[in-house]
N, CA, C and O of each residue as an XYZ file, in Angstrom:
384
protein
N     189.163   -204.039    191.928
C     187.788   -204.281    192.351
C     186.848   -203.326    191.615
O     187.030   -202.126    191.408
N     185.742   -204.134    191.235
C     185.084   -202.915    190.491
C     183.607   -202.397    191.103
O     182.745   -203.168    191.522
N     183.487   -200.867    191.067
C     182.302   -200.152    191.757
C     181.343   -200.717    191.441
O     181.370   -201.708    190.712
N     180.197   -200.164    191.964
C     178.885   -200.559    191.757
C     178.248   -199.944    190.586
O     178.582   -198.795    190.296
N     177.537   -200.445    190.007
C     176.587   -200.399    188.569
C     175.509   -199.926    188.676
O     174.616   -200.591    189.200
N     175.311   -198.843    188.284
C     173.047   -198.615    188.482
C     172.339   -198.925    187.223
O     172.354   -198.490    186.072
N     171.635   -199.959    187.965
C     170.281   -200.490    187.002
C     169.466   -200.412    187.411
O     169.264   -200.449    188.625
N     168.408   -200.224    186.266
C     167.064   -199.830    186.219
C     166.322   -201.146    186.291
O     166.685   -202.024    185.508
N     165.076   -201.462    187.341
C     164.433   -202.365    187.230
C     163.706   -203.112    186.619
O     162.885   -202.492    185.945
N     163.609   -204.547    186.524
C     163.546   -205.080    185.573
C     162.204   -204.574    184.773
O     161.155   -204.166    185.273
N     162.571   -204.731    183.257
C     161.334   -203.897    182.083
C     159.532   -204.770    181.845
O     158.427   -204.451    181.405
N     160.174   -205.937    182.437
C     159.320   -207.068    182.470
C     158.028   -207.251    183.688
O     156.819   -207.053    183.567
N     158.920   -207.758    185.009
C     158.284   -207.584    186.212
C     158.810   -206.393    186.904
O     158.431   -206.508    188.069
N     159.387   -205.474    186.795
C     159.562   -204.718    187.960
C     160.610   -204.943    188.831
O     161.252   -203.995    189.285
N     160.822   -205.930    189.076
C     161.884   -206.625    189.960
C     163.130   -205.363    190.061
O     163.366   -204.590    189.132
N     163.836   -205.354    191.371
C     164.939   -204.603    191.812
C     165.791   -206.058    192.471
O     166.570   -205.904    193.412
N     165.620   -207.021    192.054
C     166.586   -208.001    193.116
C     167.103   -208.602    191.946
O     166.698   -209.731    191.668
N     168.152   -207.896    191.013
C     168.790   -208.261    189.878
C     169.974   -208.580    190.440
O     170.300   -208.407    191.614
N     170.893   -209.262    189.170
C     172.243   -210.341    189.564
C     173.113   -209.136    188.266
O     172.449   -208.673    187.338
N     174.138   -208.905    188.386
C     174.924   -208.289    187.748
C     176.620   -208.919    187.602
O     177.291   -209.091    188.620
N     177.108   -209.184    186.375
C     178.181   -210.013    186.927
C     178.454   -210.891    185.696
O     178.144   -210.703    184.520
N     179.199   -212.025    186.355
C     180.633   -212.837    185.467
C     178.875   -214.001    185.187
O     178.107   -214.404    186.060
N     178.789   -214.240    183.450
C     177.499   -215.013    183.526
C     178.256   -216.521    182.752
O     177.699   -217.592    182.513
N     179.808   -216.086    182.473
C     180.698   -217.801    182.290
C     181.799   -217.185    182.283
O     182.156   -216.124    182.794
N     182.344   -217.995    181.614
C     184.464   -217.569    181.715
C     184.481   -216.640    180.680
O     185.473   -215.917    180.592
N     183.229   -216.475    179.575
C     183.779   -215.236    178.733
C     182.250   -214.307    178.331
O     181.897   -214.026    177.185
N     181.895   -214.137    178.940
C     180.678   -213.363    179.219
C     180.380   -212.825    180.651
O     180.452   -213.472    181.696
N     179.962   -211.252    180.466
C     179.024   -210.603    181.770
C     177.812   -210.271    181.429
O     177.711   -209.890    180.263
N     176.817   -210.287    182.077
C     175.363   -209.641    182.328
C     174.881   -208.901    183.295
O     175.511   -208.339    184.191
N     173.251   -208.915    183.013
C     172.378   -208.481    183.772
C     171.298   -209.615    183.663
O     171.100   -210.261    182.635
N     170.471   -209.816    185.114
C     169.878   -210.913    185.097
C     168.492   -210.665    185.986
O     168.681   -209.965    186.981
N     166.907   -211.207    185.747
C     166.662   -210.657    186.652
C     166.252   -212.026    187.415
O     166.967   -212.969    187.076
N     165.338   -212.316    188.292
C     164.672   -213.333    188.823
C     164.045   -213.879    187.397
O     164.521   -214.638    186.553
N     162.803   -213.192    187.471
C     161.906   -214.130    186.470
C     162.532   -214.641    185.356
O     161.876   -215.413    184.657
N     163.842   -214.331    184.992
C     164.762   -214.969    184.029
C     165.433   -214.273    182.693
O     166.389   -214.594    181.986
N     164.415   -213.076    182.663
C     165.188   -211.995    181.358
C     166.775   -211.357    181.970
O     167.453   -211.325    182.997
N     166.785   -210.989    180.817
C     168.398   -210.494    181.294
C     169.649   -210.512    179.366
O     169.562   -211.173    178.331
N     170.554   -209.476    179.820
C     171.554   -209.542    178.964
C     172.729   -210.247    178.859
O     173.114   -210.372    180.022
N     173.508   -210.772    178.133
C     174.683   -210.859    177.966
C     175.574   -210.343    177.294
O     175.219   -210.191    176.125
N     176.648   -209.980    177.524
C     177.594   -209.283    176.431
C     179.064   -210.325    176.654
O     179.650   -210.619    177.696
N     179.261   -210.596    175.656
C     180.621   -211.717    175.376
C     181.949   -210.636    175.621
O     181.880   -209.443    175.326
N     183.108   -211.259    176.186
C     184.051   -210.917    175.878
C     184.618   -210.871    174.286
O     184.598   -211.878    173.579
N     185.052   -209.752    173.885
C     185.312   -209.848    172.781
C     186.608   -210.300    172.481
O     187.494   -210.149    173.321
N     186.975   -211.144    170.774
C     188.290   -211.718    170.514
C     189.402   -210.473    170.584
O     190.525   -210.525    171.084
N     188.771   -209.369    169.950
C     190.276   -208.492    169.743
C     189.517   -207.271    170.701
O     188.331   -207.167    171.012
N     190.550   -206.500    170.997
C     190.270   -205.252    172.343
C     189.813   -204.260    171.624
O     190.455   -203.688    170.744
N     188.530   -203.975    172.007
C     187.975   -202.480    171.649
C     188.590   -201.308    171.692
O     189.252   -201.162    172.720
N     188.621   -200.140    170.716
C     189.670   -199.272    170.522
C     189.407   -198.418    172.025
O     188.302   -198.140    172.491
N     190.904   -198.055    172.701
C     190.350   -197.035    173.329
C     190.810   -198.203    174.984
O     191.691   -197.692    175.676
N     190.291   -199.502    175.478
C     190.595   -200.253    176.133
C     191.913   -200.840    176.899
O     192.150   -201.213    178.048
N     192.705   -200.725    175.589
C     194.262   -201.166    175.475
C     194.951   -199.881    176.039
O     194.887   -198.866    175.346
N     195.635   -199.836    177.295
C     196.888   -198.572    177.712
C     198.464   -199.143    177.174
O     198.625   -200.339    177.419
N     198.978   -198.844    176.871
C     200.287   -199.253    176.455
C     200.694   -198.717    177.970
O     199.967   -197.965    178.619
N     201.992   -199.232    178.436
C     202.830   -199.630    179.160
C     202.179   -199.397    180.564
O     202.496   -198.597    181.446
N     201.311   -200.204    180.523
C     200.287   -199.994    181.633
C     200.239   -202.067    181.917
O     199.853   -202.792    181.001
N     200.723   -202.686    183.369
C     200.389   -203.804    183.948
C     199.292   -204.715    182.958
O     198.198   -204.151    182.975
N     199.281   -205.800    182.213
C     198.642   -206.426    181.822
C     197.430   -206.724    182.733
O     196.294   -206.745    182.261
N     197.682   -206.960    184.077
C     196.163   -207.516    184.941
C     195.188   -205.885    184.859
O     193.963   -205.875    184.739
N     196.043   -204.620    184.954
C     195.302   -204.009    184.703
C     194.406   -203.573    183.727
O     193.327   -203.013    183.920
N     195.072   -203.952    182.368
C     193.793   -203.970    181.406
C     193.258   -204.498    181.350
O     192.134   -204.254    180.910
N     193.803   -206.125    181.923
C     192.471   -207.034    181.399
C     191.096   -206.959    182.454
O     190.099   -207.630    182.187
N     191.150   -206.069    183.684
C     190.359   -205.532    184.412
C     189.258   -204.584    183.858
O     188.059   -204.464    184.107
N     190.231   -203.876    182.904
C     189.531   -202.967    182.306
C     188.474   -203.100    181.259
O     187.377   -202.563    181.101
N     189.396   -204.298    180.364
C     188.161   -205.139    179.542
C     187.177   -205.602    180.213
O     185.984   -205.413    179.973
N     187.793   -206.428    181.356
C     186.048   -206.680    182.022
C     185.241   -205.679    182.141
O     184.120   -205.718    181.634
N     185.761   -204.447    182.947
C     185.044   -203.354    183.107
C     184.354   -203.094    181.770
O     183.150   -203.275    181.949
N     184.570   -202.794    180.676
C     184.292   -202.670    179.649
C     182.850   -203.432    179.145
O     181.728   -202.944    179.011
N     183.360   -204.903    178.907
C     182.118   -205.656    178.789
C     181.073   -205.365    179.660
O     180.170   -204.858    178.995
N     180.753   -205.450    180.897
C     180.007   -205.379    182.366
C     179.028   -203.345    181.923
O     177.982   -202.722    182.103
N     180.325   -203.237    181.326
C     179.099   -201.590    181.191
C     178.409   -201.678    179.802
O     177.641   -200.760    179.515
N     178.654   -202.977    178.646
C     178.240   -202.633    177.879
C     176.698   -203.188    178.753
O     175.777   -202.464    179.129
N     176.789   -204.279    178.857
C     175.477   -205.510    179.544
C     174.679   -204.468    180.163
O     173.544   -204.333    179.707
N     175.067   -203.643    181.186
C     174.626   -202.462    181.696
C     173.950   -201.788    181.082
O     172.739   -201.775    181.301
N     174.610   -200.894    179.968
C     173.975   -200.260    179.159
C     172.940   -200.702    178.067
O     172.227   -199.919    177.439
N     172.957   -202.175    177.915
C     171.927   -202.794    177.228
C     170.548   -202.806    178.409
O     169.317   -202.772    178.434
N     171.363   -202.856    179.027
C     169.676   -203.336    180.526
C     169.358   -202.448    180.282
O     168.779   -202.532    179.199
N     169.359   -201.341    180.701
C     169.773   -200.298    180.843
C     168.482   -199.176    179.635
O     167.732   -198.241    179.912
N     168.712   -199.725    178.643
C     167.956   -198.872    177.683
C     166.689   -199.673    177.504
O     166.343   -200.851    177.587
N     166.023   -198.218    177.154
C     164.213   -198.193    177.752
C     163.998   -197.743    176.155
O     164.692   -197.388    175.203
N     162.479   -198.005    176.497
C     161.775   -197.211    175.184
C     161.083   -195.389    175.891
O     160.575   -195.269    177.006
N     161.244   -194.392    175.031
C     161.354   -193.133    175.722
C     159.618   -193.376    176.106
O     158.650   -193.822    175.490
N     159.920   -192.678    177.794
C     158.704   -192.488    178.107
C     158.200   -193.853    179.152
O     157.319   -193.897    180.010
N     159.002   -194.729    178.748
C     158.269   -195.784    179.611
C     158.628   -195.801    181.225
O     159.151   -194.957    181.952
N     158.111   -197.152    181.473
C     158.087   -197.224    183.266
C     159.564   -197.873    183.874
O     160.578   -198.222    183.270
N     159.354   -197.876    184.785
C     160.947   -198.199    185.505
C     161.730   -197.414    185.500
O     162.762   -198.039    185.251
N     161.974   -196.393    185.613
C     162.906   -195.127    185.204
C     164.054   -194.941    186.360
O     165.206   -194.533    186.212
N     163.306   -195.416    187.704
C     164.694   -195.245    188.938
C     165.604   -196.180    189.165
O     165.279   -197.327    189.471
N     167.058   -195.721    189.019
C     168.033   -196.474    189.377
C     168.044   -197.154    190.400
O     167.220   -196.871    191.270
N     169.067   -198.368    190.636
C     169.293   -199.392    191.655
C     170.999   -199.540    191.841
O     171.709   -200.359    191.259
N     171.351   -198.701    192.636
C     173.032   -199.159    192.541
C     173.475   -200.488    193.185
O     173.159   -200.747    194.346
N     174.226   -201.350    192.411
C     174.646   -202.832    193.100
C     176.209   -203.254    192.905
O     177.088   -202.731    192.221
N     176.228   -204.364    193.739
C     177.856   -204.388    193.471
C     177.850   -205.484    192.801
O     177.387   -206.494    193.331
N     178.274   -205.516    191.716
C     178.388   -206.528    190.563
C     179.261   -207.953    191.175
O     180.071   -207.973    192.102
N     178.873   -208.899    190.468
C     179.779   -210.612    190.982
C     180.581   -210.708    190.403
O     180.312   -211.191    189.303
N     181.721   -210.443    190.584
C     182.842   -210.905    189.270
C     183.656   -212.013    189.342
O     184.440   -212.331    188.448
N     183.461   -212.753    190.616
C     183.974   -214.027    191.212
C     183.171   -215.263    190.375
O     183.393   -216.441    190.653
């Protein structure tokens, strides 16, 4: 199960009633109401660093999700220095 995510409100309207989560069978985002938002694709081959050797297959591929879900994050996520929206929003991401 994966923790909750803090995002910053949306850069557009302001909005704090964002969607975080599974956005198809091979993509996660960030989403807000008025409709902006990120996606980050699952990628074809595993980012270095992702892959544990002799570690449960469901558990990495958890981890890749995890992976993707913080990049989307970290795209929301980044501001131009100085600007507005600056306080976090912790949420529990959809991964269903």
């Amino acid at each position: 199960m994966m923790s909750t995510v803090r995002l910053l409100p949306c850069p557009c309207c302001g909005c704090r009633d964002l969607f975080a989560g599974v956005m198809s069978s091979s993509s996660y985002g960030v989403q807000c109401l008025c409709g902006l938002g990120v996606i980050e694709r699952i990628p074809d081959e595993w980012p270095p660093g992702v892959w544990k050797r002799g570690v449960v297959a469901d558990v990495n591929i958890e981890r890749l999700h995890r992976y993707v879900l913080n990049q989307a994050v970290e795209k929301w996520n980044k501001r131009v220095p100085g600007g507005w929206c600056t306080e976090y929003i912790d949420i529990e991401p959809h991964i269903e």
